[in-house]
N, C-alpha and C positions, 0 to 999 in steps of 0.2 A: 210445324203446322201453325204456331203463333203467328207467322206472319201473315199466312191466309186467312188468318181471323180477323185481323186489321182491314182487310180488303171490306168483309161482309159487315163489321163495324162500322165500317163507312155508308154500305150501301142503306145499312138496316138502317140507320139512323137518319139517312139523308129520305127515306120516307116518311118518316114521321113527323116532318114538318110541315104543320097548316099555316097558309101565310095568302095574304088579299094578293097579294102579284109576286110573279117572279124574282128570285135574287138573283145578283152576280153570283159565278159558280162557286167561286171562292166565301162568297158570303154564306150560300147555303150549307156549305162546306162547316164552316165554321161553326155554325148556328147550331146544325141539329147534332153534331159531334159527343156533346157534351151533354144532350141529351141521352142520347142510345146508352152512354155508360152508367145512366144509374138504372136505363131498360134491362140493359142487358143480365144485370145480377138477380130481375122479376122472373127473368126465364129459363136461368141455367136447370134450377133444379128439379124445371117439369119435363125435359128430355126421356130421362128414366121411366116414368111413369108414363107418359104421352108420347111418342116420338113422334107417330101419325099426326097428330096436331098443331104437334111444334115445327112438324118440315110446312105443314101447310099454313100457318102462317105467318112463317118466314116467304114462301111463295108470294102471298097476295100483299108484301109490303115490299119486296124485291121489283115485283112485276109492274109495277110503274115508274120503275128507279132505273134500270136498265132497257136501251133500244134492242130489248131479244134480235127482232128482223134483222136489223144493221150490222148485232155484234154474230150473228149467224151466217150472215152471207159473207165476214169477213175471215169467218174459218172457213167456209167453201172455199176460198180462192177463187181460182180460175172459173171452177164450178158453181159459183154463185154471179158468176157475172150474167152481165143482159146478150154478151155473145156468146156465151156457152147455151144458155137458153135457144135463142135463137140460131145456131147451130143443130139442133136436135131436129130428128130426121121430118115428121109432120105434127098434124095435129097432135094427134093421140099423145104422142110421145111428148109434147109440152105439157097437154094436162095432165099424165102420170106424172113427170117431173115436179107440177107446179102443189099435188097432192103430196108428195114425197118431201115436198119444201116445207112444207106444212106441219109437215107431220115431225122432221128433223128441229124445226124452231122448239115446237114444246118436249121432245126430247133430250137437245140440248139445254133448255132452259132446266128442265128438274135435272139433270144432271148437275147443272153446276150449282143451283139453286143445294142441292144435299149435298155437295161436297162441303160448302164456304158453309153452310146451317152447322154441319158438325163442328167443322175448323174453330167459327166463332167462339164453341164454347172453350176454348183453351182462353179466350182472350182474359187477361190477369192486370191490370190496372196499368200496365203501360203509361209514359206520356205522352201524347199527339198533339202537334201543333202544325199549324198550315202556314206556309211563308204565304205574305201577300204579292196580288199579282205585279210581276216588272212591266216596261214599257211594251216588251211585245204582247203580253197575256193582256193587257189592257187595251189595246188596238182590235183585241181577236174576239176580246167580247164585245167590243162597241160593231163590231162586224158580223157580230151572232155566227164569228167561226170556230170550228175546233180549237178549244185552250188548255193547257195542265192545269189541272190546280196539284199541287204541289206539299205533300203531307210529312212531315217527319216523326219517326216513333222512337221513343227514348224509353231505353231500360238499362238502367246504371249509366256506366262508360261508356256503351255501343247506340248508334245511332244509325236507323234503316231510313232509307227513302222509299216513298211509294209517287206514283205517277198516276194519276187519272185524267183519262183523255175523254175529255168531256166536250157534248155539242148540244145547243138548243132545239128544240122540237116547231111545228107552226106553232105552239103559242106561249114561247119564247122557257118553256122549262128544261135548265138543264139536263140530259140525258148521260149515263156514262158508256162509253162506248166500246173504250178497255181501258187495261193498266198494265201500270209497269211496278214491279217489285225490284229493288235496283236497278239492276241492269235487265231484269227478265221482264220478256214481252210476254204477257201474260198470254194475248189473243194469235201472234205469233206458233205459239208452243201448243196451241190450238188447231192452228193453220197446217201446223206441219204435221201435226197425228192424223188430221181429217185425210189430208194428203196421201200419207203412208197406207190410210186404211182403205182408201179407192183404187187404190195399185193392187192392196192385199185380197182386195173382194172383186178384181178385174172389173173394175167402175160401174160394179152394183149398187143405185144410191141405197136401193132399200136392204144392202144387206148391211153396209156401212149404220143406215140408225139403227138397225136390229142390234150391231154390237157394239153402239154408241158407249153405254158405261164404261163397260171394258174399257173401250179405246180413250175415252177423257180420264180412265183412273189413270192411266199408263201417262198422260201429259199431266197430270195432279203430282202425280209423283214426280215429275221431272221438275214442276214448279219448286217442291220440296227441295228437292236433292241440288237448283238452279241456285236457289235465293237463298235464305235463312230460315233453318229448319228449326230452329228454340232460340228463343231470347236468352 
């Protein structure tokens, strides 16, 4: 689970940076990093005592650091697209859908939000450093397009790479969109549970968020079992 605490490391910390304009993504990357790690040791020990408080606010420092919408219609798949929608039989049945869409954002969002809240607390002083961006990531942000920034975590001899597919918002702040834990597509591993579980509930959307936990523990664990499961 170490390594999914590098993920929420990332995220936690890329909130808490107040700053007059936007950075490059790599720059904010950098900046607030090094911050969250002396955060992160203010709040391990109030878990115990607090859990309630501690998932919520990790919630309202996550919630502006991550595009929920974007990274939610990208585990719909197919079913999140604007022809899926438009597919569906009339009225009525778009606005059930578009209530059901709604209502899957903020249950995926605490989902994941409590899985990576616990994860973090393994995280154990690790090193992390971010390669600067190459020729192409610096074209892609002068284009305010999808770029990695590109993070390495060091514990002894082993060395992990993490991937954050990050894009700007209208006014112009980085968003993370998903990630990649080596080779593992985080939003991917997502994509294909969402999947599995609209086949399994005969493409009931509401019965699919009814057993949203379930089904994201069951892709949390594959994350584990995909990547690197202890430093």
């Amino acid at each position: 689970m170490r390594i999914v605490s590098i993920f929420v490391v990332f995220l936690w910390s890329l909130s808490q940076s107040v700053i007059a304009e936007p950075l490059s993504p790599h720059q904010r990357v950098e900046q607030v990093t090094q911050a969250l790690l002396t955060e992160i040791e203010k709040t391990r020990a109030s878990f115990d005592s607090n859990p309630d408080a501690y998932y919520k606010g990790i919630d309202q420092l996550l919630s502006p650091v991550i595009d929920f919408p974007s990274f939610t219609r990208s585990v719909m798949g197919v079913y999140g697209t604007r022809e899926y929608y438009q597919s569906l039989a009339d009225a009525e049945a778009r606005e059930h859908y578009r209530e059901n869409y709604q209502r899957f954002v903020e249950t995926f969002k605490s989902a994941l939000v409590q899985t990576y809240a616990k994860g973090m607390l393994a995280f154990n002083g690790q090193t992390i450093t971010i390669e600067p961006p190459n020729e192409e990531a610096t074209e892609q942000i002068a284009q305010q397009a999808m770029v990695d920034v590109v993070q390495n975590i060091t514990s002894g001899a082993d060395n992990y790479r993490i991937t954050y597919k990050m894009r700007p918002n209208k006014q112009g702040e980085w968003l993370l969109r998903n990630v990649i834990i080596e080779s593992v597509n985080v939003g991917q591993l997502y994509r294909n549970q969402f999947a599995a579980a609209m086949d399994k509930h005969q493409q009931n959307f509401a019965q699919v968020i009814d057993h949203w936990v379930a089904e994201s523990a069951q892709a949390t664990e594959q994350i584990k079992e995909s990547a690197i499961d202890d430093f």
